[in-house]
C-alpha positions as CSV (number, residue, x, y, z in Angstrom):
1,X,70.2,112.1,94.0
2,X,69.9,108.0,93.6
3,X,73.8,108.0,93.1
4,X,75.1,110.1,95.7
5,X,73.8,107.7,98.6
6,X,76.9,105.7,100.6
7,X,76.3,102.3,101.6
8,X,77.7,102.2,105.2
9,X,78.6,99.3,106.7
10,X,76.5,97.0,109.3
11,X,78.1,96.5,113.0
12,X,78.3,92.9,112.3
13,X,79.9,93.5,109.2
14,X,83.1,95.7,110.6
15,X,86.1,93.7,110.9
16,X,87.0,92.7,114.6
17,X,90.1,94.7,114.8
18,X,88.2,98.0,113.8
19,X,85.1,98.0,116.5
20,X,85.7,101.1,118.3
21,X,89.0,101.6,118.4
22,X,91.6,105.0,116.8
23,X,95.0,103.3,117.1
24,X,97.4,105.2,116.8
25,X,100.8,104.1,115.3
26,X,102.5,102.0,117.9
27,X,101.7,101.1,121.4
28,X,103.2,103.3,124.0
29,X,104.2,102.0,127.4
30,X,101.5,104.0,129.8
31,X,103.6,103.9,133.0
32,X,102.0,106.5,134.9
33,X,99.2,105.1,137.4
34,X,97.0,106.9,139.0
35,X,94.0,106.6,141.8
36,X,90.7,108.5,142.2
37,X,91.9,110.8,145.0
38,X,95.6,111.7,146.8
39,X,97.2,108.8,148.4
40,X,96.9,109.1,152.6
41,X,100.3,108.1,154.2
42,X,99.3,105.5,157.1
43,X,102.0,105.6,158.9
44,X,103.2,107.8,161.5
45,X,106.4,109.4,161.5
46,X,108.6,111.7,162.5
47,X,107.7,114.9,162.0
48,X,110.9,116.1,159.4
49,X,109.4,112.5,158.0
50,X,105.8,113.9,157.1
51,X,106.8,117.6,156.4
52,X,109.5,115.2,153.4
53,X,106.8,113.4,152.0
54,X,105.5,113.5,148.6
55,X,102.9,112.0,147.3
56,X,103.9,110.8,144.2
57,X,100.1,109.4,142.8
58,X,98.3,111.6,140.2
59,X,94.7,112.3,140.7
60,X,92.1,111.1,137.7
61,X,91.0,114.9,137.5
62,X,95.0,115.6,137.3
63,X,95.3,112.9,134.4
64,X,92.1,114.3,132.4
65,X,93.7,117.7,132.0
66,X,96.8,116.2,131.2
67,X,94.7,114.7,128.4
68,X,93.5,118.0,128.0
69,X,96.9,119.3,127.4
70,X,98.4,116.8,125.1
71,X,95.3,117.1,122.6
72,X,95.9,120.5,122.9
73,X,99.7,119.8,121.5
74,X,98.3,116.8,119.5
75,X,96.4,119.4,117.5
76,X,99.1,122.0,116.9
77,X,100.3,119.0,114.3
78,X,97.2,118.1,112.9
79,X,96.7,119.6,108.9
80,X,92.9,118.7,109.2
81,X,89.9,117.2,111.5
82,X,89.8,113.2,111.9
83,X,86.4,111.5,112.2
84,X,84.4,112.2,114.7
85,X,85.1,109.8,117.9
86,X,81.2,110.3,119.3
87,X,79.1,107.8,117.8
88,X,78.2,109.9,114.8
89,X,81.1,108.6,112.4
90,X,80.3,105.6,110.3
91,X,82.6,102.6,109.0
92,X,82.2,102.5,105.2
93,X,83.3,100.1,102.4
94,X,85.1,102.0,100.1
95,X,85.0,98.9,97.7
96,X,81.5,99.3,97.6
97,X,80.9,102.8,97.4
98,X,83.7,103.5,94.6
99,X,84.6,107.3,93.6
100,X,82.5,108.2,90.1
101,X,80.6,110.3,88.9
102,X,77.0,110.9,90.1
103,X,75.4,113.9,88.6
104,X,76.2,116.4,91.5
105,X,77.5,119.1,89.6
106,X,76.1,123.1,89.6
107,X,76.3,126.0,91.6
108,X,76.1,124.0,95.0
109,X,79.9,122.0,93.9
110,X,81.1,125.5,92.4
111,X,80.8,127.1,95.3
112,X,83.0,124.7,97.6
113,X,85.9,124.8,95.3
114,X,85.7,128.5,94.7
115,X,85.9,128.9,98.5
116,X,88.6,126.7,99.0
117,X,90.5,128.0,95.9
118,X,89.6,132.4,97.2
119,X,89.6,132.1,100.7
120,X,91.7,129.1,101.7
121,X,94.6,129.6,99.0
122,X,97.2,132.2,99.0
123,X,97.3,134.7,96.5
124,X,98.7,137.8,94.5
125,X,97.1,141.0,95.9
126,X,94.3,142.6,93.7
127,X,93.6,139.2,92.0
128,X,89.6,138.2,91.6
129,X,89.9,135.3,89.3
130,X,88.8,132.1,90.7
131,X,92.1,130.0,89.5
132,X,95.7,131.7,89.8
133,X,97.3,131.4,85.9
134,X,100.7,129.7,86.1
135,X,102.6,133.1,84.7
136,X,101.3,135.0,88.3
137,X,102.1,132.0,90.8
138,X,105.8,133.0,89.7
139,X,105.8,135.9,92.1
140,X,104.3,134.3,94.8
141,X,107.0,132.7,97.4
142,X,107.9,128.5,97.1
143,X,105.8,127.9,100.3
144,X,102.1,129.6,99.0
145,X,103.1,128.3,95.2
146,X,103.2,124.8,97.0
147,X,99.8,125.1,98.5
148,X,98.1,126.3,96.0
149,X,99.7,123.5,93.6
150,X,98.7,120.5,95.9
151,X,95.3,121.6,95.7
152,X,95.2,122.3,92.2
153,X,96.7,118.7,91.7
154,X,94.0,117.1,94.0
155,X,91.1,119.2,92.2
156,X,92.6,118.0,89.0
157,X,92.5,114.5,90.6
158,X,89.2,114.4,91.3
159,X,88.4,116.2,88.1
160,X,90.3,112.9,85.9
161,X,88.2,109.9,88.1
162,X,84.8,112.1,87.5
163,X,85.9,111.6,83.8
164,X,87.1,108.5,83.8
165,X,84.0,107.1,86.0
166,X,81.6,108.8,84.2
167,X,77.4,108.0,84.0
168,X,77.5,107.3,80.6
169,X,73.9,105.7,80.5
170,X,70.9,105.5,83.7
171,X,69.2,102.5,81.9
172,X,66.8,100.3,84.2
173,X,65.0,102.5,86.1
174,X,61.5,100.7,87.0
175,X,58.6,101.2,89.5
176,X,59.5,98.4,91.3
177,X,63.3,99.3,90.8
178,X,63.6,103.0,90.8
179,X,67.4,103.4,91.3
180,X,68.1,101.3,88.2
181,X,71.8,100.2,86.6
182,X,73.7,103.0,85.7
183,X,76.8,102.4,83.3
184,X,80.1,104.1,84.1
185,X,83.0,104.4,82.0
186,X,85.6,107.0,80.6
187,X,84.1,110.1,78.7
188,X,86.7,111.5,76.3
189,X,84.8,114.9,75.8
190,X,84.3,115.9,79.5
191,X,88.5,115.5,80.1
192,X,88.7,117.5,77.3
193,X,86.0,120.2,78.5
194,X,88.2,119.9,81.3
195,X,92.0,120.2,80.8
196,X,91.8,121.2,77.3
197,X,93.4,124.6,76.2
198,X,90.2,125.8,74.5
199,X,88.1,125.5,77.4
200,X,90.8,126.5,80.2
201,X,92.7,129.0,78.3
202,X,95.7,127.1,78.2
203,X,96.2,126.4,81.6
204,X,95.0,122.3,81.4
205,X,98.2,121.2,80.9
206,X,99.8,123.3,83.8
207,X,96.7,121.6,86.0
208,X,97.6,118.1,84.8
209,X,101.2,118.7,85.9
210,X,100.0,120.1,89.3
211,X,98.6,116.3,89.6
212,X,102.2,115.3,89.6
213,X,103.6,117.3,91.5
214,X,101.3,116.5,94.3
215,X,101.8,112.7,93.4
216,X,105.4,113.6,94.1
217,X,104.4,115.2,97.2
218,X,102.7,112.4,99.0
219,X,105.4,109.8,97.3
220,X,107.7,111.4,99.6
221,X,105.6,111.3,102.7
222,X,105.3,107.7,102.2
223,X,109.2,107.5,101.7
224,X,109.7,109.5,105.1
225,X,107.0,107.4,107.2
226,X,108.7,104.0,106.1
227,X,109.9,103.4,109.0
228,X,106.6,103.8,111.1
229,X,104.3,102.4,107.6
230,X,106.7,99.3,108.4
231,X,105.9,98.8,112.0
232,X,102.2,98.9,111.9
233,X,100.5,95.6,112.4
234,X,97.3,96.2,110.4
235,X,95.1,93.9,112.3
236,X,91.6,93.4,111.2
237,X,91.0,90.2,112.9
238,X,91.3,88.1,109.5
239,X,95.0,86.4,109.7
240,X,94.5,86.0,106.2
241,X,94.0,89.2,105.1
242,X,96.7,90.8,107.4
243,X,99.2,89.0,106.5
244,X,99.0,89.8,102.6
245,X,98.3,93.1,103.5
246,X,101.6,93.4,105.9
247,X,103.6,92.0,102.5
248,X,102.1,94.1,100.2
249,X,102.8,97.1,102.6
250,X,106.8,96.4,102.8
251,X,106.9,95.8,99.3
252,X,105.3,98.8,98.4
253,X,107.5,101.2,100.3
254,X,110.7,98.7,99.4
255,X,110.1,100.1,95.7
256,X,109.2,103.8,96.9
257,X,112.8,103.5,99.0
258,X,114.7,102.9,95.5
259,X,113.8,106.4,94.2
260,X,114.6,108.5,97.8
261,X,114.3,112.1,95.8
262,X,111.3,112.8,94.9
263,X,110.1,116.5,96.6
264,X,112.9,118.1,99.2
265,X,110.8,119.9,101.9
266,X,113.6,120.9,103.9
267,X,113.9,123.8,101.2
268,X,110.4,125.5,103.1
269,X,109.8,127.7,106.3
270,X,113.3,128.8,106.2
271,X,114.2,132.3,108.1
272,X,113.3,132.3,111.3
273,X,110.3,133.6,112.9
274,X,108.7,135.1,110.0
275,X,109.1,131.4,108.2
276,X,107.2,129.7,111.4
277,X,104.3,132.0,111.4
278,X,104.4,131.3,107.2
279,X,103.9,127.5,108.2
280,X,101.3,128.0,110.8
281,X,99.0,130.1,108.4
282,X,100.0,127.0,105.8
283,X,98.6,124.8,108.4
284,X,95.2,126.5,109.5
285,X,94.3,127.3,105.9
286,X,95.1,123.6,104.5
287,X,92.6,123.2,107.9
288,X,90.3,125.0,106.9
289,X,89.4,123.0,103.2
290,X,88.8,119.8,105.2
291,X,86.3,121.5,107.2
292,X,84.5,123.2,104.2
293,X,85.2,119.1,102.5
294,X,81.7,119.0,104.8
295,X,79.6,121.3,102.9
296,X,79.9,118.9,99.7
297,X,75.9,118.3,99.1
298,X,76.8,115.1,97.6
299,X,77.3,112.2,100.5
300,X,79.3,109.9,97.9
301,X,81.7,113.3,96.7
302,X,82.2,113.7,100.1
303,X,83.3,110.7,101.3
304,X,85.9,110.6,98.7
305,X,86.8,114.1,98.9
306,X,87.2,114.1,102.9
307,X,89.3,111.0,102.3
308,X,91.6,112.4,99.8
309,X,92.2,116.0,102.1
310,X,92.6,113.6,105.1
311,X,95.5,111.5,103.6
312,X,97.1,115.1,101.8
313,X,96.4,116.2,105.5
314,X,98.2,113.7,107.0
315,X,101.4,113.8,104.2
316,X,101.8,117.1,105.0
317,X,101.9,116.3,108.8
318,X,104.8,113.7,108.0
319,X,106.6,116.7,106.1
320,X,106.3,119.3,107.9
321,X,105.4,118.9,111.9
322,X,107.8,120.2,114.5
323,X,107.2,116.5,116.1
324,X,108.9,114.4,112.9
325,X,112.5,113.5,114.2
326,X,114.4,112.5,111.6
327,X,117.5,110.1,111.2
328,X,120.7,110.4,109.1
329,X,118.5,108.9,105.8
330,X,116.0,111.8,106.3
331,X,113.6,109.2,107.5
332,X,111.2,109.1,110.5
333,X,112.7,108.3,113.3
334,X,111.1,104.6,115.3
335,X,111.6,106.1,118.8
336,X,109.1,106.2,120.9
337,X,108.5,109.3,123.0
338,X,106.3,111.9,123.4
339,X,107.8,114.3,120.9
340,X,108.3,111.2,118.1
341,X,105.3,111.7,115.4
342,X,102.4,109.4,115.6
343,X,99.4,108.2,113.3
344,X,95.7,107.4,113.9
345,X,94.7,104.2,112.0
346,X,92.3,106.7,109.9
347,X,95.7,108.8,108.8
348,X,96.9,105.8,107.2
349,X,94.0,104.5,105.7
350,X,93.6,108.2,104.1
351,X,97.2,108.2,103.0
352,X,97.2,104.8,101.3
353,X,94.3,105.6,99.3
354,X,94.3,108.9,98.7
355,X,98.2,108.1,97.0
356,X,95.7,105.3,95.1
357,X,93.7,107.5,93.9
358,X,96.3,110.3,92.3
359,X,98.2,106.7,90.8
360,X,94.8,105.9,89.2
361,X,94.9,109.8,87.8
362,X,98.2,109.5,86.2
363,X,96.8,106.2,84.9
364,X,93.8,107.6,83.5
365,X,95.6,110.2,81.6
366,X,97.5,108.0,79.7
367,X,94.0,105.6,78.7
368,X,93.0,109.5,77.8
369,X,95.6,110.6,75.5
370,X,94.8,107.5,73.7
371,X,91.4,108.0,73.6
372,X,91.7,111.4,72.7
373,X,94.3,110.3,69.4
């Protein structure tokens, strides 16, 4: 489909401070050397002297299954799969490729969600329907009504910029030009096909305020990360750019810090055992919907959908991993050790926007309701 395409980005066109690097959040001090085999001691001594010795060096095989083992405990934090570091990732423009609507709809997009929403989401024994109504997720305990709210709220994201970026005319189509101009703007009827009670049996409006609560959600992730967001030098190589960016950044969270209560997730996975193995299963299933974000037919719907479950992904890590010391404001702690939490530079790109994108939502709703009058 002429829509769906992405426009990647050129090598020459990737900003200096991006070529083939993962950051992660701040720099660690790597004092550990190693060399390619054991050390030999050249000197002769005494025999209590050599039977004393240790050889303090670490082999490179020794240090590539320490690797080995840190990924390993990297991983038991990680809420869903980051971009593959192979050569088969691309950099992309999201400024060119924006998120709208491009006539990928039908059975191919129904099925994703529905497997996300029966076999990724918890839910009440015995039920068969597709989407859980709000008057059932009231037995179901706070930690699976969560989960199954955040991604109601980002299906009912995505469902508000389809609307709101919609293909409203595919004028200009030629021989010589046979992509043509398409025209996107907001279409009244389809957010009503779509959150109105007629067509969702009343449960639109309970939807809609799932989009808050998520925004909520990630608003408080942000608030927790400050301190880290704060420290991160977001280097592209253009001094220019960086330095507005850097500004914006601390005034951004500045404003988030002036409204500290926004979702309390120190209220979840309490009780012991039974509590941790609750959070685990919360983990591999919210997992599992950014792998199955892969089978999205459309390249452009994936993109933004793989963006928006990597930055829920990552708020989730903020609020929940075992690795997220905290100080006496509930904040991230800045100490750097090996059980502080850390961020790849593609976690806070996905966390930035994908909090962009459910602002947007909230904005579109209210250029709806007027619409809609």
């Amino acid at each position: 489909m002429r829509y769906c395409q992405v426009e990647s980005c050129q090598l020459d066109d990737v900003p200096i401070g991006l070529k083939g690097s993962h950051h992660s959040l701040v720099d660690e001090d790597m004092s550990i050397k190693y060399m390619e085999g054991p050390q030999q001691q050249e000197c002769e001594g005494a025999m209590q002297d050599e039977l004393g010795y240790i050889n303090t060096t670490i082999s490179a095989a020794a240090m590539e299954d320490f690797a080995l083992w840190q990924a390993h405990d990297d991983i038991q934090d990680m809420y869903c799969t980051l971009p593959d570091d192979d050569g088969e990732a691309e950099y992309v423009d999201l400024s060119l490729n924006p998120e709208r609507y491009t006539g990928y709809k039908g059975p191919s997009a129904n099925r994703v969600w529905n497997t996300i929403y029966m076999e990724n989401c918890f839910r009440p024994k015995n039920l068969f329907e597709v989407y859980i109504i709000s008057a059932k997720l009231t037995g179901m305990c706070l930690e699976k009504r969560a989960f199954y709210r955040a991604i109601s709220g980002l299906h009912t994201s995505i469902n508000i910029h389809l609307s709101a970026q919609y293909l409203l005319s595919d004028k200009g189509s030629t021989f010589l030009n046979p992509c043509g101009t398409g025209f996107w703007g907001p279409n009244a009827e389809e957010f009503e096909h779509k959150f109105g009670p007629k067509s969702t049996k009343g449960e639109g409006t309970q939807w809609l305020r799932n989009l808050y609560f998520l925004y909520l959600v990630e608003l408080r992730a942000l608030q927790k990360a400050a301190p880290l967001l704060e420290q991160v030098k977001y280097y592209t190589g253009n001094n220019k750019e960086d330095e507005t960016t850097r500004h914006a950044v601390h005034n951004f969270l500045g404003i988030i810090k002036k409204f500290p209560q926004q979702f309390n997730e120190q209220t979840m996975f309490l009780g012991g055992q039974q509590a941790q193995k609750l959070k685990e299963e919360f983990r591999l299933h919210f997992r599992n919907v950014s792998t199955i974000m892969d089978c999205v037919g459309c390249e452009k719907c994936r993109l933004w959908g793989k963006l928006q479950v990597q930055g829920l992904g990552t708020a989730l890590k903020i609020l929940f991993s075992n690795k997220a010391w905290t100080n006496g404001y509930n904040e991230l702690s800045t100490t750097v050790n090996k059980h502080t939490l850390q961020l790849e530079r593609s976690e806070i790109v996905a966390l930035f926007n994908a909090f962009g994108r459910l602002s947007t939502s909230i904005y579109e709703i209210e250029r709806f309701r007027k619409l809609l009058k």
